[in-house]
C-alpha positions as CSV (number, residue, x, y, z in Angstrom):
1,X,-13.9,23.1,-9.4
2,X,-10.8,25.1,-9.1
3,X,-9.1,26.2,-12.2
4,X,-6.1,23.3,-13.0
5,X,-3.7,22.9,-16.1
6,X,-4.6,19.5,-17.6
7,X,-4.1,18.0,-21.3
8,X,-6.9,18.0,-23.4
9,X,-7.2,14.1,-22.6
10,X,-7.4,14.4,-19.0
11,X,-9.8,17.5,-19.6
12,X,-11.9,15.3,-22.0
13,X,-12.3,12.6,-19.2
14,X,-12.9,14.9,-16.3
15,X,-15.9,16.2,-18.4
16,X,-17.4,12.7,-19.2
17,X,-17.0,11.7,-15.7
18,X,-18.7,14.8,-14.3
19,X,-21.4,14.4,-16.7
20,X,-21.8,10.7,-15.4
21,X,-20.8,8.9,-18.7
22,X,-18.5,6.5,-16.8
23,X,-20.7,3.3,-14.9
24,X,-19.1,0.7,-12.8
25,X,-18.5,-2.8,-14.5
26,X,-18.9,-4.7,-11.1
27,X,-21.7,-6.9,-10.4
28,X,-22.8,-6.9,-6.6
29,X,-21.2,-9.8,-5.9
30,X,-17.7,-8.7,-7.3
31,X,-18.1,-5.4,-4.9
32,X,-18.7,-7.4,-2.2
33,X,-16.0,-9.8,-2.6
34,X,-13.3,-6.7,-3.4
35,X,-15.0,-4.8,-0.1
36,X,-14.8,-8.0,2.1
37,X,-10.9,-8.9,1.0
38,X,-9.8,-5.1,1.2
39,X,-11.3,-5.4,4.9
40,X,-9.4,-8.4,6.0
41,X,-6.2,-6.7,4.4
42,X,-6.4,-4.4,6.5
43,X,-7.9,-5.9,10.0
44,X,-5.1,-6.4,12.5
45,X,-6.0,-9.2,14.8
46,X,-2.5,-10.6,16.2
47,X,0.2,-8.8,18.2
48,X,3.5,-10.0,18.2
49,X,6.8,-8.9,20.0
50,X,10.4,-9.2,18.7
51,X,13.6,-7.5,20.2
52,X,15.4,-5.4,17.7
53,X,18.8,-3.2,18.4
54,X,18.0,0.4,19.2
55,X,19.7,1.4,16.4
56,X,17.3,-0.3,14.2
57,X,14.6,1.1,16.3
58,X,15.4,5.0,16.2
59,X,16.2,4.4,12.3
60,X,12.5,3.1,12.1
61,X,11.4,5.9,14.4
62,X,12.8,8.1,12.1
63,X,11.9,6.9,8.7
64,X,7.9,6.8,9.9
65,X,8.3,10.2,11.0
66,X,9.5,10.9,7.5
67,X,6.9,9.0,6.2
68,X,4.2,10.6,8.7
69,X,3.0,7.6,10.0
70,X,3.3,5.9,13.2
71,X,6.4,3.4,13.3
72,X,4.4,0.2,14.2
73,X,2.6,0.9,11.0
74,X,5.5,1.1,9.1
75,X,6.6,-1.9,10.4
76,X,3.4,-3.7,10.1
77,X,3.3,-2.1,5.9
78,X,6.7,-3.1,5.5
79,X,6.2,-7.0,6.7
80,X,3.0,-7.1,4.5
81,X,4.8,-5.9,1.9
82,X,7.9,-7.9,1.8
83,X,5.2,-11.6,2.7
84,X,2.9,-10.4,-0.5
85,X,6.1,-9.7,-2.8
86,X,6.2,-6.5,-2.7
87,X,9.4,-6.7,-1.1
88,X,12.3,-8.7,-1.9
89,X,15.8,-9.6,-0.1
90,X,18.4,-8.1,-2.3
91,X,21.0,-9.7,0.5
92,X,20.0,-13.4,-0.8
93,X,21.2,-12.6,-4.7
94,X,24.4,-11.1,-3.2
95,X,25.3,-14.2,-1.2
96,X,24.9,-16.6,-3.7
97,X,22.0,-18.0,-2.7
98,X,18.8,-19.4,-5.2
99,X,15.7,-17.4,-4.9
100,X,12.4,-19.4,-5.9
């Protein structure tokens, strides 16, 4: 491993997990269940079209470009996001309106 400036911590733990002191709490069962729901996370199986201004567009263009990523999927991240509450509408506090 290349030489790297960590804390004497972080040292400590790197040297217990590369002398394998460190074993996985997770049943088969568990794995399976986190492998299965991580795959359906991420499995895109419907297409849908909606007609934004191109001004929203390019600015979406733009920002995945930034971002390195391919605008649909920053579209697709940022509607996951915001449907899991990861995302939430500022817009509905400033207009007055109750939030649940």
């Amino acid at each position: 491993m290349g030489s790297t400036n960590l804390k004497r911590e972080e040292q400590e733990l790197l040297e217990a997990y590369e002398a394998g002191e460190f074993q996985p709490d997770l049943d088969d069962e568990r794995r399976k269940f986190i492998a299965k729901t991580a795959e359906d996370a991420f499995k895109k199986d419907k297409r849908i079209n909606i007609r934004i201004s191109s001004r929203d567009l390019e600015a979406l263009q733009r920002r995945a470009l930034e971002e390195g990523l391919p605008y649909q999927s920053l579209v697709s991240s940022v509607l996951h996001k915001y449907v899991s509450g990861g995302l939430k509408d500022i817009s509905a506090n400033k207009s007055g309106q109750q939030t649940r």
